[in-house]
KOLLUM-950557 format. One record per residue (C-alpha): residue in one letter; x, y, z. Coordinates in steps of 0.05 Angstrom, whole numbers, padded with zeros to 5 digits, always signed. Each point is the difference from the previous one (the first is absolute). Layout:
% KOLLUM-950557
aXYZ
...
% end
This chain:
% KOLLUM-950557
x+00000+00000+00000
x+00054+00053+00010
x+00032+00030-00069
x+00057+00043-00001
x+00016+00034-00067
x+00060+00025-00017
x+00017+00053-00054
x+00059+00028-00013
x+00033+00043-00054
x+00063-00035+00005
x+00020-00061-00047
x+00008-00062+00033
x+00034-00055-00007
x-00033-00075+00007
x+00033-00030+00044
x+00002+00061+00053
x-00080+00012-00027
x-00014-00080+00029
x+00044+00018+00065
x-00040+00066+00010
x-00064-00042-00006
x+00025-00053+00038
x+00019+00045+00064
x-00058+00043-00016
x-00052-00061+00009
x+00031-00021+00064
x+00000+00072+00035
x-00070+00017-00019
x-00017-00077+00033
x+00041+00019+00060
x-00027+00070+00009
x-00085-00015-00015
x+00017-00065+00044
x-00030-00042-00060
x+00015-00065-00035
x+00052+00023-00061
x-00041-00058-00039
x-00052+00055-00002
x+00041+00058-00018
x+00010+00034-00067
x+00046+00048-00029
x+00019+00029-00059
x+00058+00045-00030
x-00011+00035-00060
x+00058+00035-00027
x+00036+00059-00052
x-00062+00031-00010
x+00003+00077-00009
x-00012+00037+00082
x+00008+00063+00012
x+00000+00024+00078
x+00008+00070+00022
x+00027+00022-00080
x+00055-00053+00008
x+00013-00062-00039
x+00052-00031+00059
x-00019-00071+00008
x-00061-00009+00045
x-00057-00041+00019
x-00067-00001+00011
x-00028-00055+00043
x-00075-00026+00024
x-00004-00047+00051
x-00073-00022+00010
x-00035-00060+00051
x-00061-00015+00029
x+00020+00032+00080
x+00055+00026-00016
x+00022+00052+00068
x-00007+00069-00005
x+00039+00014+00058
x+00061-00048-00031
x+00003+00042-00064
x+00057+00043+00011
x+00047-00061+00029
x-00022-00034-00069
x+00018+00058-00033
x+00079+00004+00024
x-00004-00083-00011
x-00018+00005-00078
x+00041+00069-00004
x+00063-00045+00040
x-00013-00055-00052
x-00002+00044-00062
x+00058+00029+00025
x+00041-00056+00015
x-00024-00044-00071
x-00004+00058-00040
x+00037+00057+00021
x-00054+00042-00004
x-00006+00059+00063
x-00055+00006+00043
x-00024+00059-00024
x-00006-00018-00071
x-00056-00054+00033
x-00076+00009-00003
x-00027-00049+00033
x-00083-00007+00005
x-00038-00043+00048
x-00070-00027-00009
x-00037-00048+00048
x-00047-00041-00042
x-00066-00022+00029
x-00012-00080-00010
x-00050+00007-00044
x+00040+00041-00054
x+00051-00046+00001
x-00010-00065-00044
x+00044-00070-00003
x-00013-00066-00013
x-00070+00017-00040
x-00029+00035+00066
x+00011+00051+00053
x+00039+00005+00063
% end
């Protein structure tokens, strides 16, 4: 049920874009407190970004689940900026990063609802 998308302007190779997503899955598991069987994510990257007038690399990220914390959103924040960081090279403040907690019933898997 949780999806975290990743875009970034930066190119990127394969085998660091399957590392990202590998370490991506896992911290998203470990920060909803969910089974990574459940979790998606995504990375989408090169497209054209723009942020503040400048075309320095940067990324714009969703992270969405059914309950996902409110009051946990800014430690996720410095998580996926740390991660982004550390995979990517990518500073902090070149990071958008927007939440949404999905209600169960706008949320579909397995030919139902949660």
């Amino acid at each position: 049920m949780p999806l975290l998308r990743i875009q970034t302007s930066q190119a990127v190779a394969a085998d660091t874009g399957k590392g990202l997503l590998s370490k991506a899955s896992q911290a998203v598991a470990d920060m909803l407190g969910k089974p990574e069987r459940y979790v998606m994510v995504s990375l989408e990257h090169n497209p054209d970004m723009l942020f503040g007038g400048s075309d320095e690399p940067l990324a714009y990220l969703e992270l969405k689940s059914i309950g996902l914390p409110e009051a946990n959103t800014a430690e996720f924040s410095r998580r996926l900026a740390d991660l982004l960081g550390d995979e990517l090279g990518l500073p902090a403040d070149r990071i958008y990063i927007e939440f949404a907690d999905a209600p169960r019933a706008m949320w579909g898997w397995n030919g139902g609802t949660f």
